[in-house]
C-alpha positions in Angstrom: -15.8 -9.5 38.3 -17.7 -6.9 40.8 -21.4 -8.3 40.8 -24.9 -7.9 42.1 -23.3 -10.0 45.0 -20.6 -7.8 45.6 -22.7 -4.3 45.9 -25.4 -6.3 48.5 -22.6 -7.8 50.7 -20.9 -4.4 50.7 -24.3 -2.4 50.8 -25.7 -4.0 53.8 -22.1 -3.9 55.7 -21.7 -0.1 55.3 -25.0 0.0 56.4 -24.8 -1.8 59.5 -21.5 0.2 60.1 -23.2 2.9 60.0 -26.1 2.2 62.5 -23.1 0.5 64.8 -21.6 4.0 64.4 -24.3 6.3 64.9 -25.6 4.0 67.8 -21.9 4.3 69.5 -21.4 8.6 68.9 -25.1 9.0 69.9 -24.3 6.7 73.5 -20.8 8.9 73.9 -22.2 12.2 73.8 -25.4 11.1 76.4 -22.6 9.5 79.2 -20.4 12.7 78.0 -22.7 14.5 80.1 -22.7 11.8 83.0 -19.7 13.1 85.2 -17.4 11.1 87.2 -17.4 11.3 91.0 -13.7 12.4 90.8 -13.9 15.2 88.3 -11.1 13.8 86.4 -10.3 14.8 82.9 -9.6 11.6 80.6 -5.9 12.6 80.4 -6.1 11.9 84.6 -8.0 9.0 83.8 -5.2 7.2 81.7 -2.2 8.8 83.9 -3.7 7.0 86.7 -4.5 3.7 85.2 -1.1 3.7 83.9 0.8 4.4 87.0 -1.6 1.8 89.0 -0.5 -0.5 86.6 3.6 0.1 87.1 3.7 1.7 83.8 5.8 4.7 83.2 7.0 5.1 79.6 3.7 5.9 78.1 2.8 9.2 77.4 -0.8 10.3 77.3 -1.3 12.8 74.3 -4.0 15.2 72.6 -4.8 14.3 69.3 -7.8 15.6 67.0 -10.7 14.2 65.6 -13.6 12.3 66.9 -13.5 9.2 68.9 -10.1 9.0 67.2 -8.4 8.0 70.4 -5.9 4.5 70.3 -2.6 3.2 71.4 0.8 3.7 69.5 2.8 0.9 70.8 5.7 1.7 68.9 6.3 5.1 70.2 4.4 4.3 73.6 1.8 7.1 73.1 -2.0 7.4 73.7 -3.5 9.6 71.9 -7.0 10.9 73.2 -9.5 13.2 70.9 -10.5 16.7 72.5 -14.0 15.5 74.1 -11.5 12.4 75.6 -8.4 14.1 76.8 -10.4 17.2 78.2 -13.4 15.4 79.1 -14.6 14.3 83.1 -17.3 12.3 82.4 -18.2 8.5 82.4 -17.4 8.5 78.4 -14.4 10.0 78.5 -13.1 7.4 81.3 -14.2 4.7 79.2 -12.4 5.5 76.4 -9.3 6.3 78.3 -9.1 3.4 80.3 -9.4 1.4 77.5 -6.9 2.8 75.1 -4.2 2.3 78.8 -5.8 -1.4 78.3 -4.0 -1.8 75.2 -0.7 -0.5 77.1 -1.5 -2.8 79.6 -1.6 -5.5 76.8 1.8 -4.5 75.3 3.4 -4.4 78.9 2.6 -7.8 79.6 2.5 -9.3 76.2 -0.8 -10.4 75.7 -0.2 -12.8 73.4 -3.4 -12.0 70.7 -1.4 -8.0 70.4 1.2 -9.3 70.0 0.3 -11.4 67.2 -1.8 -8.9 66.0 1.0 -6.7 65.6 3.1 -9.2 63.6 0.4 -9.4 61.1 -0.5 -5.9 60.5 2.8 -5.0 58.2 1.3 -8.2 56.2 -1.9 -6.8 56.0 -0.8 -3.3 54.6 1.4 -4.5 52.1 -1.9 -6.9 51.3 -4.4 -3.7 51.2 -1.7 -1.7 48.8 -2.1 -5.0 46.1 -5.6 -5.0 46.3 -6.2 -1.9 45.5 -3.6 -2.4 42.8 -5.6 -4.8 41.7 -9.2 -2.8 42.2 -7.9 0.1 40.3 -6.8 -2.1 37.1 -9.7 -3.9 37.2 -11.4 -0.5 37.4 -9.9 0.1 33.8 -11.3 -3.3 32.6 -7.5 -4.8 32.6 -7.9 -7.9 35.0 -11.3 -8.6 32.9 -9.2 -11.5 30.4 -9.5 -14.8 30.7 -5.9 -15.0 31.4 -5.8 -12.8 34.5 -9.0 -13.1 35.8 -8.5 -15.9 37.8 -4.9 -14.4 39.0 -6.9 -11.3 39.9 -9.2 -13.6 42.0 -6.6 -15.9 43.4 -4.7 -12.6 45.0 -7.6 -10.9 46.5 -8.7 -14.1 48.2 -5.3 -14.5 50.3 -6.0 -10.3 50.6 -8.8 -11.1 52.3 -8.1 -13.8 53.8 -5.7 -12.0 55.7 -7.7 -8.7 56.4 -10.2 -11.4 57.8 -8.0 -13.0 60.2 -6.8 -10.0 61.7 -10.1 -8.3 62.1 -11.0 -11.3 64.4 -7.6 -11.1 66.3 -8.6 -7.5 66.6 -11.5 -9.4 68.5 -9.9 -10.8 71.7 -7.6 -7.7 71.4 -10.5 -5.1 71.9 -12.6 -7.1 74.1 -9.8 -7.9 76.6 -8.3 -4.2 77.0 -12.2 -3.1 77.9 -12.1 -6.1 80.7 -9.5 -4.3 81.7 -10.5 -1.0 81.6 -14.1 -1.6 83.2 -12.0 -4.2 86.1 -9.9 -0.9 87.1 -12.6 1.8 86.9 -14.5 -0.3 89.3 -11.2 -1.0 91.0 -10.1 2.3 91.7 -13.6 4.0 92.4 -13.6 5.9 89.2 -17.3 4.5 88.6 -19.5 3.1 91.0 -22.7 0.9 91.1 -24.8 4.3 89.7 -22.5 4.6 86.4 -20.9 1.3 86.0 -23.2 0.0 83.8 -23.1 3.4 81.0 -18.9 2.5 80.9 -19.6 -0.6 80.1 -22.5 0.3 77.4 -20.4 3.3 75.9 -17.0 0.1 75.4 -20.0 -2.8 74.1 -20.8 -1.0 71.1 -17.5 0.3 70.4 -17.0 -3.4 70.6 -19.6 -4.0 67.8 -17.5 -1.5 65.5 -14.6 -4.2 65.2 -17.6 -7.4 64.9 -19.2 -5.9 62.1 -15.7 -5.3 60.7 -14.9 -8.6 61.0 -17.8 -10.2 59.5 -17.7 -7.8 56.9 -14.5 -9.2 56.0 -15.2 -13.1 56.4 -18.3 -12.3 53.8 -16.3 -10.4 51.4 -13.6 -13.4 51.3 -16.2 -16.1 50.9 -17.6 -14.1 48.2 -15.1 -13.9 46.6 -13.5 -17.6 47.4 -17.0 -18.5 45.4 -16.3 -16.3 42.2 -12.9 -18.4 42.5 -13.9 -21.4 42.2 -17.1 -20.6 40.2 -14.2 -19.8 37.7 -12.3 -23.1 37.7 -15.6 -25.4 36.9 
């Protein structure tokens, strides 16, 4: 069932995902070193935004990793990575303000989280049959004529699903950055010398979710094909 097809499409994604993600550590660590006019850490970064923006039941967090920063909204936490929570430079404000976007977002019910968040439950209980699915046909089960075309018929709605929230992610991401790069400016946290490097360091973590979703919309065409391929 897994092709030539399949290998290229996934081949030239994990490819571009890695350039997108070398590109976007390699632009963190040069504004890392770009302090703010401030001197605030991105923990002060987020405090403030929050608080400017009336919200006070969101705790801001340390959590580890790399650029492993995001937005619980369940338990109303942002959690920021070391160079993040600890950092005072233009990167670490970008990130920050961004992940307080997303609180922003959940405060106000911006409609595309909120949606986004009804489909993610969906989409987990979609990735756990896939790779059902994946690990059978690893073991050359799904390869009868019988259950080929079931095997096919489920990891199309999969995907089909992984692709439509990875472009709800879209407006999700690109709105809580607005948001972020409006109040930095806003509140004097950048100014006209390091504006622009906030806004570069949040584009291409931008492109991280575009190549996702396009990744996903070519995976579920290729496989929409191999389904009906198999019905002529």
């Amino acid at each position: 069932m897994i092709d030539l097809g399949y290998l290229l499409i996934f081949g030239v994604f994990a490819l571009l995902s890695m350039i997108v993600g070398w590109v976007l550590k390699s632009k963190f660590k040069k504004y890392s070193k770009m302090p703010i006019n401030q001197g605030m850490t991105g923990k002060d970064v987020a405090e403030k935004m929050l608080r400017d923006n009336g919200i006070n039941d969101v705790n801001v967090v340390f959590t580890n990793g790399n650029l492993s920063d995001y937005y619980n909204p369940v338990t109303k936490t942002i959690a920021l990575s070391k160079d993040v929570y600890y950092g005072q430079s233009i990167a670490a404000a970008a990130v920050a303000a961004h992940e307080c976007g997303h609180a922003v977002q959940h405060a106000n019910s911006y409609t595309w989280l909120n949606l986004r968040s009804k489909l993610i439950p969906i989409q987990n209980i979609s990735s756990t049959i896939l790779n059902t699915i994946f690990t059978l046909m690893f073991f050359g089960v799904m390869f009868s004529n019988t259950f080929a075309p079931i095997a096919l018929s489920i990891i199309v709605v999969a995907y089909a699903i992984f692709t439509i929230v990875a472009f709800v992610t879209l407006p999700v991401e690109i709105n809580a950055s607005s948001r972020a790069l409006a109040w930095l400016s806003e509140s004097g946290i950048t100014n006209y010398n390091n504006h622009s490097q906030a806004k570069d360091a949040l584009k291409w973590a931008a492109y991280t979710y575009v190549v996702a979703a396009l990744s996903s919309l070519a995976m579920l065409l290729y496989f929409l094909l191999r389904l009906v391929g198999s019905r002529d």
